[in-house]
C-alpha positions in Angstrom: 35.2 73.7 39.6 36.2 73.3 36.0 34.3 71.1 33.2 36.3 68.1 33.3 33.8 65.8 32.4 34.3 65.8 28.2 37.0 63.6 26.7 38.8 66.0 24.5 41.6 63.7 23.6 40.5 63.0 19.9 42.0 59.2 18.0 44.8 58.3 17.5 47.0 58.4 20.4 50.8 58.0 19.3 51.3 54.8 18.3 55.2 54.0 18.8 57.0 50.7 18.3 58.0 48.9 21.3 60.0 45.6 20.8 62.2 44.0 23.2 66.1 44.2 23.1 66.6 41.2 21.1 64.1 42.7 18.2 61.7 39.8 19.2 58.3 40.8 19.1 55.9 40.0 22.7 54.3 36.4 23.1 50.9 37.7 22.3 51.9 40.0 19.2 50.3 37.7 16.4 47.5 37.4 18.1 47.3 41.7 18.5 48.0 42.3 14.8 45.5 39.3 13.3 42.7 41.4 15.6 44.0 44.7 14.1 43.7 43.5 10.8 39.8 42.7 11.2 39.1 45.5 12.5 41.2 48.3 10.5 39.9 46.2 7.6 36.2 46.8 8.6 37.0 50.8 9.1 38.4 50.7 5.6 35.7 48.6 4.1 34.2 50.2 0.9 32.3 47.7 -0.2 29.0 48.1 1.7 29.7 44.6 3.4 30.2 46.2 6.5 27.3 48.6 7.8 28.1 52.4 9.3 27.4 50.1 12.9 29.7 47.6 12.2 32.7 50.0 11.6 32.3 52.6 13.8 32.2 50.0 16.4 35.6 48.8 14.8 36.9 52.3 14.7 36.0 52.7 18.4 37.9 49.5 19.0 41.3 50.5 17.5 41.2 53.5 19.5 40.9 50.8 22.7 44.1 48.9 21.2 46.0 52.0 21.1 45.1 53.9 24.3 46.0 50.2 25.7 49.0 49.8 24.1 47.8 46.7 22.1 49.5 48.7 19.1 53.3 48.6 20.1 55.5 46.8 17.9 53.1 47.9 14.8 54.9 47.6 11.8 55.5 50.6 9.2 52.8 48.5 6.8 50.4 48.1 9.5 51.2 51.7 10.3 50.3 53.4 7.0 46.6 51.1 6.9 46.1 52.5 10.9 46.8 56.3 9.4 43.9 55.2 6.5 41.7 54.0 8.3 42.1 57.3 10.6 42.5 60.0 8.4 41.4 58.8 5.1 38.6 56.9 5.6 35.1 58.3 5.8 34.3 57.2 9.4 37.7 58.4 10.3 37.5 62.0 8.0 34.3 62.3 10.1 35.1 61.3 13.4 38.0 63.6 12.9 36.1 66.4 12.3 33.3 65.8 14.5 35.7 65.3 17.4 37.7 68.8 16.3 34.6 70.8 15.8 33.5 69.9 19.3 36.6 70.8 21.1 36.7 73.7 19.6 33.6 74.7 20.4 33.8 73.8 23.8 37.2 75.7 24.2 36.2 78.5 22.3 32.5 79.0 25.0 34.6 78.1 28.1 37.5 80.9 27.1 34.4 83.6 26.7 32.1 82.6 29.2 33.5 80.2 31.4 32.8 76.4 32.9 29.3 77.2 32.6 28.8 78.2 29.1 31.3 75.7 27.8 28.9 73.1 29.2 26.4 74.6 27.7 28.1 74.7 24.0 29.1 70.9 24.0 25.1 70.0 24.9 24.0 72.0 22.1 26.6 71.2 19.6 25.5 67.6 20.5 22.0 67.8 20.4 22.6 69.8 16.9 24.0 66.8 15.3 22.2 64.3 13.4 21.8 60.6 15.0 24.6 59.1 12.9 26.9 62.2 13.7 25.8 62.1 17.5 26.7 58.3 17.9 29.6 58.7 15.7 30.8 61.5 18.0 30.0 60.1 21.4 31.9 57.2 20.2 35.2 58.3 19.0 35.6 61.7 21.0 33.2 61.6 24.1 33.0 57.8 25.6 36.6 56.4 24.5 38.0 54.3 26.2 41.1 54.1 29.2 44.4 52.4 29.2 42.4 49.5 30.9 39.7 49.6 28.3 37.2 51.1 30.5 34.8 53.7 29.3 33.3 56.7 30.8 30.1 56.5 30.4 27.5 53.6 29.7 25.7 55.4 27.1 25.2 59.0 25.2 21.9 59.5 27.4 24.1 59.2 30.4 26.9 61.6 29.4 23.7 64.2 28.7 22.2 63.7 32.0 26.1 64.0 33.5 26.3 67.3 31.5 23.1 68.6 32.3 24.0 68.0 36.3 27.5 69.4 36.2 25.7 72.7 34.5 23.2 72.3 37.5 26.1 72.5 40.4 28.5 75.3 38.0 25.2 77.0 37.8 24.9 76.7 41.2 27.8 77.8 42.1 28.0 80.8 40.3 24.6 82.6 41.7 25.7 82.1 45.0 28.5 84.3 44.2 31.5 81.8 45.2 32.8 81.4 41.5 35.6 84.2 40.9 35.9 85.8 36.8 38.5 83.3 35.6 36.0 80.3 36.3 37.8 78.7 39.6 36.1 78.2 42.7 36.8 80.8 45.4 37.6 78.4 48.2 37.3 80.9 51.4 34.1 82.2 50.4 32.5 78.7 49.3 33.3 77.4 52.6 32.5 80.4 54.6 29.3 80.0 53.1 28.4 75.9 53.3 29.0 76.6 57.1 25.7 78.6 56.8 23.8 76.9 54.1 23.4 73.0 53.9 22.5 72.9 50.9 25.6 74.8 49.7 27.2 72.8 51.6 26.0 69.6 50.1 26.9 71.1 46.4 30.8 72.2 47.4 31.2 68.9 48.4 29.6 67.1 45.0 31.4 70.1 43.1 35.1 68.7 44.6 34.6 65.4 44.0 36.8 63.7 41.8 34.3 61.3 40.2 31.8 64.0 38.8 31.5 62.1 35.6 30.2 58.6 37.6 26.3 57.8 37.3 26.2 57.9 41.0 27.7 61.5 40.9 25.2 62.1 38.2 22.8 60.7 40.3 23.3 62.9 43.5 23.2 65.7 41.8 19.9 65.1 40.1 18.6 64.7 44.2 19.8 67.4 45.3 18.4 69.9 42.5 16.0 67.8 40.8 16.9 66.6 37.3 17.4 69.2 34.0 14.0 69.5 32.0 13.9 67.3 28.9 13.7 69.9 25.4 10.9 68.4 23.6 12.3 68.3 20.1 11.5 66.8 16.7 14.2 65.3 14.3 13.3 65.2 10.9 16.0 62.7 8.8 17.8 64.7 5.6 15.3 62.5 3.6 12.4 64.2 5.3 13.7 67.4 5.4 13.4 67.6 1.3 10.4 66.5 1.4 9.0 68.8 3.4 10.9 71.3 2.0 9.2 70.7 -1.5 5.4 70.1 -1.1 3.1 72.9 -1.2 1.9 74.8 1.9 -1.8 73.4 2.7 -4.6 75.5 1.6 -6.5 77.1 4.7 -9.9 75.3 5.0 -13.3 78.1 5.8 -12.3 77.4 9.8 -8.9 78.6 9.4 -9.3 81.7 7.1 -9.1 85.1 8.7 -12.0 86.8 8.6 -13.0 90.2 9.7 -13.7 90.5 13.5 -18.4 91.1 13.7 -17.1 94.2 16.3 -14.3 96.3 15.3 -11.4 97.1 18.3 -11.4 99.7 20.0 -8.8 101.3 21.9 -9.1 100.3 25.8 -11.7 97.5 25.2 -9.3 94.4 26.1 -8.3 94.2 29.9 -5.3 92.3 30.6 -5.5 91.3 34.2 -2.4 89.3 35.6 -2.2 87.5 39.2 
């Protein structure tokens, strides 16, 4: 089993003019264009008219046109505001680099320690992030969208609970000693051994399937093993963080200040007695 489950195909996907033999453009081009021009116009808005929402959900939607192919026949005008509003931009400098950072990362974890630890680099790299970033990133690298405009996942929270299982069944997998150096499933021993353990069993066959990133995979997975413990964690915005980062420690009220034990230690006087 390999980590399949993170989009790692980063916007744009080559855009390249299509038109038909006569050099007449498709019934439906003007229509394509006048929607690429609201949107690339909302990407590239600098105004403050358009909120960080608002464009990244425009961003996320040009990606869509050209993974669908709603971008053939673009012409070389259109073409330099689609490169703006993807490289030059500030959603589309960082979605860039969100999107690179995190394939690296994920590349660079599954090369040195495999499937499992590559799944293990993309949750924290994610979690890492700051609320804008994370939405930003699931967005334009994680959830995009198909050739038929479908999407991966229904939200970030499921694409966390779908990494968090597929580190549950690689996990899995590799304690019961069936996962070979390189990362690959050995196939012989995996089903030598789900012929004498069910619940092996059970696992090979969610670790084969071909829709591991589905909610229902998800889902199964979470059944069979019980689902990943939340990380309690608190998020401070960079607001806070300077804030904090500037007041004064609190003084120690008479309750909190150390004071001198009535009976000294000695050596050998504290028992520690463990179940």
């Amino acid at each position: 089993m390999y980590v399949t489950s993170v989009a790692t195909s980063a916007y744009p996907t080559p855009v390249t003019p299509v038109r038909a033999a006569s050099g007449v453009t498709s019934a439906d081009y003007a229509t394509r264009m006048a929607e690429f021009d609201t949107l690339a116009a909302t990407v590239n808005d600098a105004s403050g008219k358009a909120g960080e929402a608002q464009r990244v959900e425009a961003y996320q939607a040009l990606q869509a046109m050209s993974a669908g192919g709603k971008l053939a026949g673009i012409d070389p005008e259109r073409r330099k505001v689609l490169d703006q509003a993807t490289y030059d931009s500030d959603i589309g400098q960082r979605a860039q680099a969100l999107g690179r950072d995190f394939v690296l990362a994920m590349n660079a974890a599954r090369q040195a320690g495999g499937p499992g630890a590559a799944l293990q680099a993309v949750a924290d790299r994610f979690d890492r992030l700051s609320s804008s970033d994370r939405d930003l990133l699931f967005r334009t690298t994680i959830n995009v969208a198909d050739r038929s405009g479908a999407k991966p996942y229904a939200d970030a929270s499921a694409w966390r609970a779908n990494i968090d299982a597929q580190a549950q069944v690689v996990g899995f997998m590799k304690a019961a000693g069936v996962v070979g150096a390189n990362g690959a499933l050995d196939q012989k021993a995996a089903q030598a051994k789900a012929a004498e353990d069910p619940k092996f069993a059970t696992a090979l066959r969610l670790s084969l399937r071909s829709d591991n990133n589905s909610p229902e995979w998800t889902q199964a997975v979470s059944q069979l093993f019980g689902r990943a413990a939340p990380q309690d964690e608190v998020r401070l915005s960079d607001a806070a963080k300077a804030v904090l980062a500037t007041a004064p420690a609190p003084a120690l009220t008479s309750a909190q200040s150390p004071t001198a034990p009535s009976t000294p230690y000695r050596e050998g006087s504290i028992a520690s007695i463990t179940a």
